[in-house]
C-alpha positions as CSV (number, residue, x, y, z in Angstrom):
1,X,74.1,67.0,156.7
2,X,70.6,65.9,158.1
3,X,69.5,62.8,157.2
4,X,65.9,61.2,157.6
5,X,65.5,57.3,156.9
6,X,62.2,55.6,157.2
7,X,61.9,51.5,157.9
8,X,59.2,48.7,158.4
9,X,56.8,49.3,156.1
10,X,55.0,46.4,154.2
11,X,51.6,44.6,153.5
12,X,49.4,43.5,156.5
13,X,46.1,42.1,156.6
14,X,43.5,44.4,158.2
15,X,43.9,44.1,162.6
16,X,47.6,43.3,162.1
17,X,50.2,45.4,162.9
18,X,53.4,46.9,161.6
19,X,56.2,49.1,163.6
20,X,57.9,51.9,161.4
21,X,61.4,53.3,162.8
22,X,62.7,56.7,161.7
23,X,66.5,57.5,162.0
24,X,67.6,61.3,161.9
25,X,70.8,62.4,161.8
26,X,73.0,65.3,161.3
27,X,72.0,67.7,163.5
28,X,74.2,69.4,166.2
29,X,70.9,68.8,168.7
30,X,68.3,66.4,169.5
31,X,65.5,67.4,166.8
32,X,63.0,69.1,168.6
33,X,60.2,67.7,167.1
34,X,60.0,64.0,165.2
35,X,56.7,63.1,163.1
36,X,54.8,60.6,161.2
37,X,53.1,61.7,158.3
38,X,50.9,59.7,155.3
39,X,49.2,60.2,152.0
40,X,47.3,57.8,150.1
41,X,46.6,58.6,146.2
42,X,44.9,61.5,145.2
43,X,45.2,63.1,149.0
44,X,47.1,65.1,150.7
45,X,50.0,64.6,153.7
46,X,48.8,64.8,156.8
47,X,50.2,64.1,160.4
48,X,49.6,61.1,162.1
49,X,51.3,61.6,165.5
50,X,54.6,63.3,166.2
51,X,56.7,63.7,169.9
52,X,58.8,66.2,170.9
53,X,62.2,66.2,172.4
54,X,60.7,66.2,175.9
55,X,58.5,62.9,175.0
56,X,55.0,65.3,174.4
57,X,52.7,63.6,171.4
58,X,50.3,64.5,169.5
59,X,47.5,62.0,167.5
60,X,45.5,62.0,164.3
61,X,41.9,61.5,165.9
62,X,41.5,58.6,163.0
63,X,45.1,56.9,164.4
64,X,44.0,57.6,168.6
65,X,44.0,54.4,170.9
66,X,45.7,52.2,167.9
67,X,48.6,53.9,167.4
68,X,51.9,54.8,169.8
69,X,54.5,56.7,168.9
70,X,57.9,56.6,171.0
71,X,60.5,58.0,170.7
72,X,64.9,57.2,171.9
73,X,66.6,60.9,172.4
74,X,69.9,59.0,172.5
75,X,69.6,57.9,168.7
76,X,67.4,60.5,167.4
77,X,64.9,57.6,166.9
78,X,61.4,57.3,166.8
79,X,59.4,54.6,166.4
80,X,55.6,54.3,165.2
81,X,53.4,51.4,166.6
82,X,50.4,50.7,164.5
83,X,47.7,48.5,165.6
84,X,44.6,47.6,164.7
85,X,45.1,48.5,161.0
86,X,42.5,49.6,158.6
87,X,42.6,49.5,154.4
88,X,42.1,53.2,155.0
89,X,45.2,53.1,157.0
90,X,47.3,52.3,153.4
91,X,49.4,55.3,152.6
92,X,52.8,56.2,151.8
93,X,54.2,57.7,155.4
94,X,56.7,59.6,155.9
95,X,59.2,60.8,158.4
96,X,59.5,64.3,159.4
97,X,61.9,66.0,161.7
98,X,61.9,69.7,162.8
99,X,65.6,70.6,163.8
100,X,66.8,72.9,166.6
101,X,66.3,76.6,164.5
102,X,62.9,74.9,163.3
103,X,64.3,73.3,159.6
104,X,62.1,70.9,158.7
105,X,63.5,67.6,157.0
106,X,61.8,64.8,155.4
107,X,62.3,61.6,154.7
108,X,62.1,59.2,151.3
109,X,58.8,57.3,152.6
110,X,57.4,53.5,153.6
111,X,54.9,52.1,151.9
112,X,52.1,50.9,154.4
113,X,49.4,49.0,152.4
114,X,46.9,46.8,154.8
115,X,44.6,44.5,152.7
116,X,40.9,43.9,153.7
């Protein structure tokens, strides 16, 4: 049984930083694709960077040059790296990871709030 679990989230003035982790587990192979996703209130979810299995990423233009996602194969870990932080930056995030046949799993969610 996949599993997704989301950690580090928390309050942080604005041009602090915080460093999420993401566990998934469960699956035969290493996930093929691992992301970071947010939504604030009264918006939708949308990606903030993601890696692939190889160590490819992909950035949010708003998250670009502040943000670094990394990822450790061995544990099916990835970790997000947020700098810089912005009030607009507060969202719930969420961990995403896209299995082997391309089963997408999510997890529960971090709370990110970054006071101004």
């Amino acid at each position: 049984q996949v599993q997704v679990v989301e950690s580090g989230g928390g309050l942080v003035q604005a041009g602090g930083s915080l460093r999420l982790s993401c566990a998934a587990s469960g699956s035969t192979f290493p996930f093929t694709y691992i992301g970071w996703y947010r939504q604030a209130p009264g918006s939708q979810r949308d990606m903030v960077a993601r890696i692939s299995s190889g160590g490819t990423t992909n950035y949010a233009a708003s998250v670009k040059g502040r943000f670094t996602i990394s990822r450790d194969n061995a544990q099916n870990t990835v970790f997000l790296q947020m700098n810089s932080l912005k009030p607009e930056d507060t969202a719930v995030y969420y961990c995403n990871a896209i299995d082997y046949q391309l089963r997408g799993y999510w997890g529960r969610g971090t709370q990110v709030t970054v006071s101004s």
